[in-house]
C-alpha positions in Angstrom: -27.5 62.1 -27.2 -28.6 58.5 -27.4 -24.8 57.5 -25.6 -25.6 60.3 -22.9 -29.1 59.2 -22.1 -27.6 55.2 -22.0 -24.9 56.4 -19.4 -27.9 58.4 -17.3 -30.1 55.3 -17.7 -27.3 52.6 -16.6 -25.8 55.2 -13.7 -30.6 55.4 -12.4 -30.5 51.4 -12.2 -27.3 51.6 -10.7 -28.1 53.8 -7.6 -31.5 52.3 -7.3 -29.5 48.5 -7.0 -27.4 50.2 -4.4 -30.2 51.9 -2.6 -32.3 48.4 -2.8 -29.2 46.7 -1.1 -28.9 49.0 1.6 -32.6 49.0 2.7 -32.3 44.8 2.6 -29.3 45.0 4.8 -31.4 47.1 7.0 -34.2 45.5 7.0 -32.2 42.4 7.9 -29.8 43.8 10.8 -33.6 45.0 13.0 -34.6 41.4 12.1 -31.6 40.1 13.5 -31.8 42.5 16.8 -35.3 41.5 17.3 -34.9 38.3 17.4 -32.0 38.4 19.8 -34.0 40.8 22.2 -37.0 38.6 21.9 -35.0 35.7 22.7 -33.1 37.7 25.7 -37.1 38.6 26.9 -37.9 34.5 27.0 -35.4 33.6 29.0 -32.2 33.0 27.0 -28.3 33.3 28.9 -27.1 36.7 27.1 -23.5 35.1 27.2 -24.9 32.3 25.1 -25.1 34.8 22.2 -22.3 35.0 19.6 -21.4 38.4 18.2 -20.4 36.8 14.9 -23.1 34.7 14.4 -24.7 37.8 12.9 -23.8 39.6 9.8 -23.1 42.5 10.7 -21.8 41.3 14.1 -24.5 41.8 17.1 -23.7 43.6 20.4 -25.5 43.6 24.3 -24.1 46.2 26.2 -25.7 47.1 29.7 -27.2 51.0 30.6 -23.6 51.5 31.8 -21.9 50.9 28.8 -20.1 47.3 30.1 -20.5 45.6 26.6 -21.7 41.4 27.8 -21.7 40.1 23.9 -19.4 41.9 21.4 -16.4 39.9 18.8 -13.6 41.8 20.7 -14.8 44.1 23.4 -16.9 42.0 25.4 -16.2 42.6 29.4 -15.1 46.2 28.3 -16.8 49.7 28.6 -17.9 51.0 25.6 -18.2 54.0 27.9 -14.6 54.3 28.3 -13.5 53.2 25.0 -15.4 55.0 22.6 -18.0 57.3 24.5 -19.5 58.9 20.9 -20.3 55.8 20.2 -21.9 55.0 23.8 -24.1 58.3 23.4 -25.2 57.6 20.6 -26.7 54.0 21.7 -28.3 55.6 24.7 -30.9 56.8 22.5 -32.1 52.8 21.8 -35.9 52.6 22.7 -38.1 49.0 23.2 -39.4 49.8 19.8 -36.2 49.8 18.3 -34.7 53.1 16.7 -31.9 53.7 14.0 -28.8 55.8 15.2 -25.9 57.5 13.8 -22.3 59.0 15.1 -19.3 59.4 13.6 -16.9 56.3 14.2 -12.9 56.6 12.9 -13.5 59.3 10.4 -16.9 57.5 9.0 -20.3 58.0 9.8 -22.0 55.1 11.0 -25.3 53.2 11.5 -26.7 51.1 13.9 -30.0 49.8 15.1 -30.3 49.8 18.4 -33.0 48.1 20.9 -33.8 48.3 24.6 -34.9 45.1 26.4 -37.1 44.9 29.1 -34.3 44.6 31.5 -32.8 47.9 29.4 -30.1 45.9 28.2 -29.2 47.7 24.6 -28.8 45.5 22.0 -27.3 46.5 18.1 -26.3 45.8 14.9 -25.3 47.9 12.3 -22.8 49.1 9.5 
């Protein structure tokens, strides 16, 4: 009884570690996409932003879907090359708003946030 309840106790601290981890990387992917919307909103060149200077990498794509920042799609249509994905961040909002779609057989997440100028800008995992 004593062995079962160890293995119930260490398996409870395990998921709540895992559970705590996730909510930081959250927390920490809107930070990042707030910033780089605030900065877009004062005046900074969009092309001066660097996907991978993010963790996860950061995206600016237009209404239309033509992606401006992104690590390898950048001058592409998200539209045209993965439209789930481009519905889904249709839905971002100048508050910021969490969305989710299915992406290569695994369901994604991805904070997405509209500028004043309604470019969309994510980040996600």
């Amino acid at each position: 009884m004593k062995r079962c309840t160890l293995i119930l106790s260490l398996f409870a601290a395990a998921f709540f570690f895992v559970s705590s981890a996730w909510a930081v990387n959250e927390a920490s992917i809107s930070k990042n996409v707030d910033l780089i919307v605030k900065a877009i909103e004062a005046g900074k060149d969009v092309t001066s932003i660097k996907a991978n200077d993010f963790t996860p990498y950061a995206f600016v794509m237009q209404q239309d879907g033509q992606l401006i920042v992104h690590p390898s799609l950048a001058g592409k249509s998200l539209k045209q090359k993965a439209p789930v994905v481009y519905q889904a961040l249709l839905q971002a909002t100048p508050k910021g708003v969490w969305v989710e779609y299915e992406w290569q057989g695994k369901l994604k997440h991805t904070y997405a946030k509209k500028t004043k100028n309604n470019l969309i800008v994510g980040s996600g995992y």
